[in-house]
C-alpha positions in Angstrom: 14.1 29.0 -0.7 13.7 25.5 -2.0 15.0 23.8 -4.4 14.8 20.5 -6.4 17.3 18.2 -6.6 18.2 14.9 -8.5 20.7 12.2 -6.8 22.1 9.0 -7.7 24.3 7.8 -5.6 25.5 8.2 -2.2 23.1 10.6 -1.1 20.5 8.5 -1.5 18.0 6.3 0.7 20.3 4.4 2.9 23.6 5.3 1.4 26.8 7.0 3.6 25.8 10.6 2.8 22.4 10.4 2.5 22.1 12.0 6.4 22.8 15.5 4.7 19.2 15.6 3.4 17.7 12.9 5.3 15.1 15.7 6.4 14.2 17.0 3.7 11.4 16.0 1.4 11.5 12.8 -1.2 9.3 14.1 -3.9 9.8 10.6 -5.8 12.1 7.1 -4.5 11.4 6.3 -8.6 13.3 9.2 -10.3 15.5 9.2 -13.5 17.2 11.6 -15.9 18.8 11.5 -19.5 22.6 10.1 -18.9 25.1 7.7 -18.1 26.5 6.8 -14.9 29.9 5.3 -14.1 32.3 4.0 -11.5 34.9 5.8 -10.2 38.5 4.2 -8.9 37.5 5.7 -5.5 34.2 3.3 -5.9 31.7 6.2 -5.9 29.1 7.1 -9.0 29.7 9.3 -11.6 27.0 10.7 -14.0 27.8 12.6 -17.2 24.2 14.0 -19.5 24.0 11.3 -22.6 21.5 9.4 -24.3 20.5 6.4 -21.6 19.0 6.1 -18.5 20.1 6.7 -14.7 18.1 6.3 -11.9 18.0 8.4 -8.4 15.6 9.7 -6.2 14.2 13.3 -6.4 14.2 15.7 -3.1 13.1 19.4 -2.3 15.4 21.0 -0.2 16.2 23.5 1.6 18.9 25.6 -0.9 20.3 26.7 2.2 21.9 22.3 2.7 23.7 23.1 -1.3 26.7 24.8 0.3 27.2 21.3 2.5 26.4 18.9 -0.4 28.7 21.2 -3.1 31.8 20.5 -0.2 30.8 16.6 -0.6 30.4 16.5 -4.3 33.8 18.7 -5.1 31.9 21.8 -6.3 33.0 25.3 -5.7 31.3 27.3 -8.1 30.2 27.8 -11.7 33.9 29.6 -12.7 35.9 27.4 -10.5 38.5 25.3 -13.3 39.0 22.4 -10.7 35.3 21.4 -10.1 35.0 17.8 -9.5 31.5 17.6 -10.6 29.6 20.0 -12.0 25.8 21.5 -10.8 23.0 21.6 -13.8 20.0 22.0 -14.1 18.3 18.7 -15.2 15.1 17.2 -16.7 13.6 14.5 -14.5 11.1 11.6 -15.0 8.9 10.5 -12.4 5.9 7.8 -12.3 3.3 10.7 -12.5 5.1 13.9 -13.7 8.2 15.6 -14.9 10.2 18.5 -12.6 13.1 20.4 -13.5 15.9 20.0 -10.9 19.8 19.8 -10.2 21.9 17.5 -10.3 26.3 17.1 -9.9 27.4 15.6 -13.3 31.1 14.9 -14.5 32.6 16.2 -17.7 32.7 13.0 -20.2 36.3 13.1 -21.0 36.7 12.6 -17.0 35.0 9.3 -17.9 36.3 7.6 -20.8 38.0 5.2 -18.9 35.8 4.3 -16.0 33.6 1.2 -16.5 30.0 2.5 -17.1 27.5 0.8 -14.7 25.1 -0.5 -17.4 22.0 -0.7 -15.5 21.9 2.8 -14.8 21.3 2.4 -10.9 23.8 2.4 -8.4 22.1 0.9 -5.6 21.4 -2.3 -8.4 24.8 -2.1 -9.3 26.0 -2.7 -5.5 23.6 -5.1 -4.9 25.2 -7.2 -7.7 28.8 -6.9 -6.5 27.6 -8.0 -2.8 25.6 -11.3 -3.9 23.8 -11.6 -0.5 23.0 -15.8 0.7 19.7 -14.2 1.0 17.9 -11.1 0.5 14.2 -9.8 0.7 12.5 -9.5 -2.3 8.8 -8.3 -2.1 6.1 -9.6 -4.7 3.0 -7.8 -5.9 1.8 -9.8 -9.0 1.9 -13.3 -10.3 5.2 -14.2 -8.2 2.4 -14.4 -5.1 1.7 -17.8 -6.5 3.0 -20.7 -5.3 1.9 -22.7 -8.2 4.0 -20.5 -10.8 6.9 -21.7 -8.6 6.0 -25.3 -8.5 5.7 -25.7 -12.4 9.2 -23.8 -12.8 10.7 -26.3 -10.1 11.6 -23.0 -7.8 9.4 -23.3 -4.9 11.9 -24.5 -2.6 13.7 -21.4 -2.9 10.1 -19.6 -1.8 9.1 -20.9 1.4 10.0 -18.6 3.7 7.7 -16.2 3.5 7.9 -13.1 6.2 4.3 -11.9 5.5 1.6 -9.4 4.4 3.6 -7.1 2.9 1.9 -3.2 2.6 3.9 -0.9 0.3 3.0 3.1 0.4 3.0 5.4 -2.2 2.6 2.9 -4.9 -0.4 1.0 -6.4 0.0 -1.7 -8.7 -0.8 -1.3 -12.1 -0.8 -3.0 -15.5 1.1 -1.0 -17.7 3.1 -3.4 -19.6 1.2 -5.7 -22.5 2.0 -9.3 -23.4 0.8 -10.9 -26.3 -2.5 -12.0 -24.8 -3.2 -9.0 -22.3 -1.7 -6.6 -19.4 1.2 -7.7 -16.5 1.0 -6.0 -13.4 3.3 -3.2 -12.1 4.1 -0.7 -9.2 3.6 2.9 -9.9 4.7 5.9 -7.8 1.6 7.8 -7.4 0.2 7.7 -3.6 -1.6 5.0 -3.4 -1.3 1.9 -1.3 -0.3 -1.6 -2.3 -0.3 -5.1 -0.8 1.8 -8.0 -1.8 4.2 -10.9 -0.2 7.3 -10.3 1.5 9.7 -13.2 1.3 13.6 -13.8 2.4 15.0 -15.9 -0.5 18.4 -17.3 -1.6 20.7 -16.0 -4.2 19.3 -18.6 -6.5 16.0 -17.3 -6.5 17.2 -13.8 -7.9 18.5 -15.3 -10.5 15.1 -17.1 -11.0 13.7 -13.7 -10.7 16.3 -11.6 -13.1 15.1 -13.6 -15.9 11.7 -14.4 -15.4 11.0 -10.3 -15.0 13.2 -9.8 -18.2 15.6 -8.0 -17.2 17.9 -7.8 -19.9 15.9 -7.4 -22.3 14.7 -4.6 -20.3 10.9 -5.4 -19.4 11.2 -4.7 -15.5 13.8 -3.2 -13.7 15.0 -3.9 -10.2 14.0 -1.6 -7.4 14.0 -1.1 -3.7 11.2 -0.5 -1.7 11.0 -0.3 1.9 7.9 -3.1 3.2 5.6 -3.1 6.2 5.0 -6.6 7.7 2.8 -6.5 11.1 4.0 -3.0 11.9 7.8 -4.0 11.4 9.4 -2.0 8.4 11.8 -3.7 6.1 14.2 -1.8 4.6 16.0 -2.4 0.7 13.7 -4.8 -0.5 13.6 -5.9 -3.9 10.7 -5.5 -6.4 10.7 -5.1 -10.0 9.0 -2.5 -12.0 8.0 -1.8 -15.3 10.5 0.3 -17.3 8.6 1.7 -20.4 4.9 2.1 -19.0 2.3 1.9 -21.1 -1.7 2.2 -21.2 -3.1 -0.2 -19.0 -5.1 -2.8 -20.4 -6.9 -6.3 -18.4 -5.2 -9.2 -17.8 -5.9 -12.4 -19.2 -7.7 -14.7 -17.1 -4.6 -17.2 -16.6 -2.8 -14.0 -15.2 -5.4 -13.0 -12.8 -6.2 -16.3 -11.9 -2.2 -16.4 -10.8 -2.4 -13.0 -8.6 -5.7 -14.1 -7.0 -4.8 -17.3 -6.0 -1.4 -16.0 -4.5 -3.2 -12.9 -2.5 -6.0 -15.9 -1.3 -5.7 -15.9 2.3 -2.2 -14.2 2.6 -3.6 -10.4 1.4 -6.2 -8.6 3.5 -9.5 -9.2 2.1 -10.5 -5.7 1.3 -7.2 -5.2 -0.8 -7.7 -8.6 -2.6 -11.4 -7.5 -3.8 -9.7 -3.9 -4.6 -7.8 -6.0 -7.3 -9.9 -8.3 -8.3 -12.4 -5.2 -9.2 -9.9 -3.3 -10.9 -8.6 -5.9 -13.4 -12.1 -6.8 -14.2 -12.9 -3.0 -14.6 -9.4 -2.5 -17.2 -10.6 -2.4 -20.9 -10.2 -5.7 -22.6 -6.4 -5.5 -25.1 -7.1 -5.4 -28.8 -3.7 -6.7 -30.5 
């Protein structure tokens, strides 16, 4: 029997206990639920149901791996009184669908005084504590363009540039509307996407944290795993559109931007791909 379940922190991608269902299937890498999600003393993730976001990743396993992952997670059964966490059932939002699942959640009195990770993602949350010198960050849409970079004075933090990067299971889409038209996004839904790979400094994070809007809650950071000439390059961050709308064309600035960042850089096929779908996006009426 299978079943679906919903995790947040260290059994996911990459993270110490992830090897317990590293063969099982990853329905979505984009996955979120209803809730709140904290930090323990013991510097572990704890989620309790509420009215805010957290993000995970969604997996279909084998029900035969919960006896394993109820050991890890302090579970030992729905009349047990000393349950670390609890196992629900749980509503969760993907890109393309919703599924119910499971997921280990901690009563809320157990968290009242643990410091609630505000982002809703623990692999974000970590990746603020460490601060890197440099990390990879992979761009899709205007952030291609050196010129953007130039006018902002940031270039210099830009130049090294790793490659052609090709991102599976995602396409990029424009489901996010400015004043004056559609920004682009990556969505969760099969397809295939294309964009640059670069290894930048700390300061151009930064850069990037406010130019996506982050706290106000525009984009979101993400991690995506990149293939560069064959070589795959793992926990690279993107951004990605929180609230996804209707997709409607960019303006002509915008795709000028994208364009003139994939020119010579993107394969050729994939840049007249995009160049064919934003011109085929319905035009935004304010």
């Amino acid at each position: 029997m299978k079943c679906h379940l919903f995790v947040y922190g260290t059994l996911r991608y990459l993270e110490e206990n992830h090897r317990l269902i590293k063969n099982e299937s990853c329905i979505a890498q984009q996955a979120w639920v209803k809730g709140r999600i904290y930090q323990t003393r013991d510097d572990y993730p704890a989620m309790i149901l509420g009215d805010e976001t957290v993000y995970g990743e969604l997996y279909e396993i084998d029900e035969g791996l919960l006896y394993k992952i109820h050991e890890l997670e302090g579970y030992s059964g729905p009349e047990a009184g000393d349950n670390l966490f609890d196992f629900v059932p749980v509503r969760v939002y993907t890109d393309s669908k919703e599924f119910d699942a499971f997921s280990y959640v901690m009563k809320p009195e157990k968290a009242e005084k643990m410091k609630e990770i505000i982002s809703g993602d623990w692999k974000v949350h970590q990746f603020g504590i460490k601060k890197s010198a440099e990390t990879l960050y992979f761009a899709y849409g205007s952030c291609m363009d050196a010129e953007r970079f130039r006018k902002a004075a940031v270039d210099h933090h830009f130049i090294n540039v790793i490659g052609c990067g090709k991102l599976e299971n995602y396409s990029v889409k424009f489901t996010v509307t400015m004043e004056d038209g559609g920004r682009a996004d990556i969505v969760e839904d099969g397809g295939s996407a294309e964009g640059i790979l670069y290894r930048v400094p700390k300061e151009a994070v930064e850069y990037l944290y406010k130019r996506e809007g982050v706290d106000s809650k525009l984009y979101r950071p993400a991690f995506v795993s990149v293939e560069v000439n064959g070589m795959i390059y793992e926990q690279c961050l993107t951004f990605t559109v929180i609230h996804k709308k209707d997709e409607c064309r960019p303006p002509d600035h915008y795709s000028t931007e994208i364009l003139r960042g994939a020119e010579g850089r993107l394969g050729a096929d994939y840049i007249r791909k995009i160049r064919v779908y934003m011109e085929g996006l319905p035009y935004f009426k304010p």
